[in-house]
N, C-alpha and C positions, 0 to 999 in steps of 0.2 A: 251711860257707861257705869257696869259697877267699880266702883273705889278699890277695891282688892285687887283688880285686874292692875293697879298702878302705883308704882313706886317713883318717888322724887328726892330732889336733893338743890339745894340751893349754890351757888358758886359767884363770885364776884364777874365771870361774865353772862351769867345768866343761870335759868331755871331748867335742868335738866328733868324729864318724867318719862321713865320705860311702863309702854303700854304692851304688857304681857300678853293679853290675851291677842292684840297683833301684833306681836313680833314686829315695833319698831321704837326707837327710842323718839322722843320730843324735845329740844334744842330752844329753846324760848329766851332770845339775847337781848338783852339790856339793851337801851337805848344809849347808847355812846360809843367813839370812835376806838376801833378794836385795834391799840397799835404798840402794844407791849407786850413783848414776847415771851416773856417768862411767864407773864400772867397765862397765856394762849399755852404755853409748853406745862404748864400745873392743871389748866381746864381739861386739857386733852388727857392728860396721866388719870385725874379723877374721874374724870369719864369712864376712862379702861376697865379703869376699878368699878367702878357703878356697876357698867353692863358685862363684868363679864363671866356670870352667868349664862347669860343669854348669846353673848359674840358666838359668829359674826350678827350683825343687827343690821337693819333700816334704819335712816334716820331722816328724822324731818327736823330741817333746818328754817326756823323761824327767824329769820333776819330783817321783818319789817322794819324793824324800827333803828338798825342797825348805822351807825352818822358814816359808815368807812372803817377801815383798818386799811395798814399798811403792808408794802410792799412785803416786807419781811414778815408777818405772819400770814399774807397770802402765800407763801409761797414754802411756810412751813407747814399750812394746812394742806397743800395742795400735794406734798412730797415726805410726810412725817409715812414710815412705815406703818409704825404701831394704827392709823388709822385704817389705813387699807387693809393693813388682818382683820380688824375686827367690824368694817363695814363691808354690807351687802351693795349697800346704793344710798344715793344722798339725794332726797327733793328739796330743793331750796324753797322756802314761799316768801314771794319779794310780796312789793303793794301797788305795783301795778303794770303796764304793758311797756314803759318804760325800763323802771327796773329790770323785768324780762330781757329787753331786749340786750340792755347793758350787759346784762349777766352772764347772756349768751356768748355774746364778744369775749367776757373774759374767761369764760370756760373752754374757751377755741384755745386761749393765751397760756392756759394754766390748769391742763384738762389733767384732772383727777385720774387716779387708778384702777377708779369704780364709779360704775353708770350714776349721771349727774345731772339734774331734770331742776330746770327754773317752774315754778308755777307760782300763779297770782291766787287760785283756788286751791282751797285745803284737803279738800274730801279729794278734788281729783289727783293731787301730789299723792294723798295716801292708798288711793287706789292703785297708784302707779309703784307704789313700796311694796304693795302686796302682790301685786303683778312678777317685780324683782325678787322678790322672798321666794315666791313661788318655783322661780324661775331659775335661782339658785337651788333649791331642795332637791327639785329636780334634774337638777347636773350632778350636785352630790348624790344621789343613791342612783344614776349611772355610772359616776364614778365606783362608787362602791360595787358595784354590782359588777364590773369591771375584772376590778382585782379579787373580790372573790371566786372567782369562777375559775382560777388561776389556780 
């Protein structure tokens, strides 16, 4: 990958990197249990600001190594406006068929705004972002194409 195609920035829950040239952002979370709120309400405002150039975005959400978070930032990541504006779709990539399946489960519990895909593989998480991008571009200029005809 060329390096111009990528912009980063560091944050105390992790390493955020918008891959330009595909249109999705990278999510790369520290290893420790995600359960202070404020901290999760400054990550997501900095985020906004990161990408929002590029919003709405794809994101791949790199949670391998992730110990937990709690109730309460599950469930203000799951219901925070500002993330649904500016996301297309979210692939989570756990570490393994387990976590999958767990994942699963809570995404039934706490189903997001925007199409939301556990994957153990990366390449096919991001094929599936470009799928979504795609998938979106092309509702937007039906939409568009909608109203100007008008």
């Amino acid at each position: 990958m060329d390096d111009s195609n990528l912009e980063e920035i560091v944050t105390p829950i992790g390493i955020v990197q918008i891959h330009t040239d595909e249109r999705y952002v990278h999510h790369i979370c520290f290893s420790k249990k995600h359960d202070d709120l404020e901290e999760m309400k400054n990550y997501v405002e900095t985020c906004n600001i990161f990408v929002s150039d590029y919003a709405p975005i794809a994101s791949l959400m790199d949670i391998r190594s992730v110990k937990g978070s709690s109730q309460e930032v599950r469930d203000f990541m799951s219901q925070e406006p500002s993330i649904k504006e500016s996301t297309i779709a979210v692939a989570f990539w756990v570490d393994s068929g387990i976590s999958r399946t767990l994942g699963n489960i809570f995404l039934k519990f706490h189903q997001p705004p925007y199409p939301a895909k556990l994957f153990t593989d990366r390449d096919k998480a991001i094929d599936w972002l470009k799928y979504k991008t795609k998938e979106y571009d092309e509702l937007q200029r039906g939409i568009k194409k909608w109203f100007d005809r008008g």
